[in-house]
C-alpha positions in Angstrom: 206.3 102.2 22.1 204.5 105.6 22.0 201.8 105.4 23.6 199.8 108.3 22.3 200.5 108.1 18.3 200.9 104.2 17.5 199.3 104.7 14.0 201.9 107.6 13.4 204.3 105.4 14.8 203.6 102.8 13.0 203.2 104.8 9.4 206.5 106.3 10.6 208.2 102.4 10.6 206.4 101.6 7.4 206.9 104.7 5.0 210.9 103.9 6.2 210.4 100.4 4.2 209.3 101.6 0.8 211.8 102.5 -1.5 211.0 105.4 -3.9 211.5 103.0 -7.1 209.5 100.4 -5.3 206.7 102.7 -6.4 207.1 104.1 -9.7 209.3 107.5 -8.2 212.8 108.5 -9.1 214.9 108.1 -5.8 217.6 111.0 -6.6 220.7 111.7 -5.2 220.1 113.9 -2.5 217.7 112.0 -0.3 217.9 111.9 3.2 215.4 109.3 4.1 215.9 105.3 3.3 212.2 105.1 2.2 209.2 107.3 1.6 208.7 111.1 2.0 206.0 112.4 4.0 204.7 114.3 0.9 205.3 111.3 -1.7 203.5 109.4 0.5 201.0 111.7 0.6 200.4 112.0 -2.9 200.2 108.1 -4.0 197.7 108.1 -0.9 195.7 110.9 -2.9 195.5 113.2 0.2 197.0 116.4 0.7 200.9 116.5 2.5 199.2 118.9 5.5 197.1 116.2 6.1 199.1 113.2 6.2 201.6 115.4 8.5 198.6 115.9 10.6 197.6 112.1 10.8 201.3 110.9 11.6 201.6 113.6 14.0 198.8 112.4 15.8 196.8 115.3 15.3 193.9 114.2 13.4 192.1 111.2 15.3 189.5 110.2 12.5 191.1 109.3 9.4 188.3 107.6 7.5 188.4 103.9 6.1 189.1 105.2 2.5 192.0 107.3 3.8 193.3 104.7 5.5 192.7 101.7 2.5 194.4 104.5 0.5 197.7 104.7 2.7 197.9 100.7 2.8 198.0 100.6 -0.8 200.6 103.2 -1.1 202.5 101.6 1.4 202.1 98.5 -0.5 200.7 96.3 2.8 199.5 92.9 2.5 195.9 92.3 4.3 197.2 91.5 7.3 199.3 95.1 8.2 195.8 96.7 6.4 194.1 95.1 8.6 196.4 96.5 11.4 196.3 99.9 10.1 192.5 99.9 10.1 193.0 98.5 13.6 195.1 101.3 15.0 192.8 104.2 13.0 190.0 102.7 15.4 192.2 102.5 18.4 192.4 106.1 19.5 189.8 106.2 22.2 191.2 103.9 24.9 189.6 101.1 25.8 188.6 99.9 29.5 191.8 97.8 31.4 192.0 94.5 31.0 192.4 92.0 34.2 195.8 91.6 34.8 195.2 87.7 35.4 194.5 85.4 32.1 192.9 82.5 32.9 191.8 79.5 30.4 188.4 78.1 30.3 187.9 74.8 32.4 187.0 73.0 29.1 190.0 74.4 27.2 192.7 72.8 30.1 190.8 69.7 29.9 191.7 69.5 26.2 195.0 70.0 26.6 195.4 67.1 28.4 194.2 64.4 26.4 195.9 66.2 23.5 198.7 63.4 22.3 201.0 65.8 20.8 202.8 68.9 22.5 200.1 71.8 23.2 199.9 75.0 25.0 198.0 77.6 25.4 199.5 81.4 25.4 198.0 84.8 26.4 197.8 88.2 24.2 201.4 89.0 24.9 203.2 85.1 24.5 202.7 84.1 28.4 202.5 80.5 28.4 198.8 79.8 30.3 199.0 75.6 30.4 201.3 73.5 28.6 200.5 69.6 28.9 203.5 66.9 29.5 204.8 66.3 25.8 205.1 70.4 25.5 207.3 70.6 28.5 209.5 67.9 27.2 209.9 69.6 23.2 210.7 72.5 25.3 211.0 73.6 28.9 210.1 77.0 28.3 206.3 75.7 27.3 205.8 75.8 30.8 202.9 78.1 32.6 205.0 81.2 33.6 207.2 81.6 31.0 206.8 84.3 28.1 207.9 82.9 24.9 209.4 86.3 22.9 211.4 86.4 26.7 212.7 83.2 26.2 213.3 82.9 22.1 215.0 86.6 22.4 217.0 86.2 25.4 217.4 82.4 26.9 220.6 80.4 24.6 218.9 77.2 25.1 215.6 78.0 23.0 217.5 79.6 20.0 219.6 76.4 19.7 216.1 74.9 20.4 215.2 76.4 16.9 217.2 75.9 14.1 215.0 78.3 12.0 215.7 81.0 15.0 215.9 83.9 12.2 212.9 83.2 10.8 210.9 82.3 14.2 211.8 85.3 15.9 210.6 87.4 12.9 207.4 85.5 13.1 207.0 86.2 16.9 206.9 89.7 17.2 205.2 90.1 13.7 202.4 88.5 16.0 203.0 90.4 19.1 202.5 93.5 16.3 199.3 91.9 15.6 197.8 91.5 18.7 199.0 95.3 20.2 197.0 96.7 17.5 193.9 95.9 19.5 195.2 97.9 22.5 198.1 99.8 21.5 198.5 101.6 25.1 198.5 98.1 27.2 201.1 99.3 29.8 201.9 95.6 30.2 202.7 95.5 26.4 204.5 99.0 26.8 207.1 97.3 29.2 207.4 94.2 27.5 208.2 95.8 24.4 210.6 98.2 26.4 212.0 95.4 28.3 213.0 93.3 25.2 214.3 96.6 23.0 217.1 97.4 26.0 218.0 94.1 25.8 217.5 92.6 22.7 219.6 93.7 19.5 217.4 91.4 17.0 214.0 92.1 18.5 214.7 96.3 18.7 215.3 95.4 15.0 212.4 93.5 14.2 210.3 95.7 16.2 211.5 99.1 14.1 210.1 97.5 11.3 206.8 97.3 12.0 206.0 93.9 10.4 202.3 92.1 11.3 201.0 88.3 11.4 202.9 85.3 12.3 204.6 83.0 9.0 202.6 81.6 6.7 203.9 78.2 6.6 203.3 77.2 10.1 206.0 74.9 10.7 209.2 74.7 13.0 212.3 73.3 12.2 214.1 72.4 16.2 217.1 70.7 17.3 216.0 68.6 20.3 218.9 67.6 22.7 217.0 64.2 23.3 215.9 63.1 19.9 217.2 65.0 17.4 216.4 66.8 14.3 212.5 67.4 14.1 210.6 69.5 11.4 206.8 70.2 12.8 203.7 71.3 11.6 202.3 73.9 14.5 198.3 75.1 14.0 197.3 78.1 16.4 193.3 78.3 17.2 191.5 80.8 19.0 190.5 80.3 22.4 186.4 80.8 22.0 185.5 83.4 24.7 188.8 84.4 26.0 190.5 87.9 24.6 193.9 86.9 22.6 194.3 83.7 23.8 195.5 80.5 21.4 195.7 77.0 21.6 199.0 75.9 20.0 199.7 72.1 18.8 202.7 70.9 17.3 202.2 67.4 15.2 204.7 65.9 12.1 203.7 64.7 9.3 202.8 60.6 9.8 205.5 58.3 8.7 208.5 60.7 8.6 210.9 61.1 11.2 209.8 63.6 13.0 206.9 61.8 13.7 209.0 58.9 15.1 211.4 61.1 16.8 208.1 62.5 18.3 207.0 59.3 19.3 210.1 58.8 20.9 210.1 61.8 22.6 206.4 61.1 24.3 208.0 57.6 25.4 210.6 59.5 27.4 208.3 62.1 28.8 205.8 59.5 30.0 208.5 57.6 31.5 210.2 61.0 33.2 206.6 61.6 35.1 206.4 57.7 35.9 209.9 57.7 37.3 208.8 61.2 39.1 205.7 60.3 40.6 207.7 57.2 42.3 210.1 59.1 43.5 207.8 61.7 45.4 205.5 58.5 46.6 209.1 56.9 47.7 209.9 61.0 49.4 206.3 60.8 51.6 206.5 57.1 53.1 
């Protein structure tokens, strides 16, 4: 991730996802780039090619809101990556460092545990904060310490976890997209982001292409090894007073499988700590 230019990086990624014809131009038959010219782009923006050269280049650090409303709609964004572009525009004076420790308000983990459906909470970057009992069991990688683009990219157990794994990997880091625009030279995000591209095939795809904002439809379709098929509904809330954070709760719809396969799957869960909690009472007599 350059750390310097990300809002010429990132009109770099999305010019390269407009076809000529997808605006009104005639693509011809000696192009040499799969989307956009610099200067095409430039004149459906309405500015001159000099400087939209300058703004991709990095060169010119205050492109006003017009320019920049103008660019989205030649791009053809939806309000979401506008809303990242406008982010970016504003993110060229770096901001002060962030602690390097998240932690969740007291009130927040309380919540979480009377919660009787599978919650988390996750940091700016995916890093699972607090996860209460029924998480852990739809998946052990809701656990405090993991980070979930590590896991859904790179651990074989979550992607047969998720039988909608295409689809919920494109939502992932069209959210990690979303949240960098805030600081866009994060050295933690910088080495996630390079950490996942070296090892990663779909996610250095996914990534090049510069989408924003998780899915729309907010639900998960999962192959659980314990009770089966399960299609969810997930909701994602802010975390009041603490930077990027979301509370994440899974739930099915009442009276449909899932939500007796969920049922089921609490039953086990609460019978797992029960069994544990004897067994460590049995390990310290």
């Amino acid at each position: 991730m350059d750390k310097v230019n990300a809002l010429g990086e990132y009109l770099r990624a999305r010019r390269g996802l407009v076809r000529p014809e997808d605006v009104g131009l005639v693509a011809g038959t000696r192009r040499r780039v799969s989307g956009l010219r610099r200067e095409e782009l430039a004149m459906l923006a309405g500015i001159s090619s000099d400087y939209y050269l300058r703004l991709e280049q990095g060169r010119d650090q205050n492109p006003s809101a017009q320019v920049i409303d103008a660019l989205a709609r030649a791009l053809l964004l939806d309000p979401a990556a506008t809303a990242h572009l406008h982010e970016l525009a504003r993110a060229r004076t770096r901001r002060p460092a962030r602690p390097r420790i998240e932690r969740i308000p007291t009130g927040t983990a309380q919540l979480l545990d009377q919660l009787p459906m599978p919650a988390y909470v996750s940091g700016r970057y995916l890093d699972v904060l607090a996860a209460n009992t029924l998480a852990h069991a739809l998946s052990p990688n809701f656990a405090p310490g993991k980070n979930l683009l590590r896991q859904v990219f790179l651990d074989p157990g979550d992607r047969e976890l998720h039988v909608d794994w295409e689809r919920a990997t494109a939502s992932v880091v069209g959210g990690l997209r979303a949240a960098a625009g805030a600081d866009p030279e994060d050295p933690n995000l910088a080495a996630l982001v390079g950490e996942l591209s070296m090892r990663s095939d779909r996610f250095r795809s996914l990534w090049a292409r510069a989408d924003v904002g998780h899915r729309r439809d907010g639900t998960s379709h999962m192959q659980h090894p314990q009770v089966g098929e399960l299609h969810l509904r997930r909701e994602k809330l802010a975390v009041v007073g603490a930077d990027g954070q979301q509370l994440v709760i899974y739930y099915a719809e009442p009276g449909t499988d899932s939500a007796r396969a969920l049922a089921l799957l609490g039953s086990i869960a609460v019978t797992d700590a029960r069994d544990s909690a004897l067994a460590d009472e049995d390990a310290a007599r």
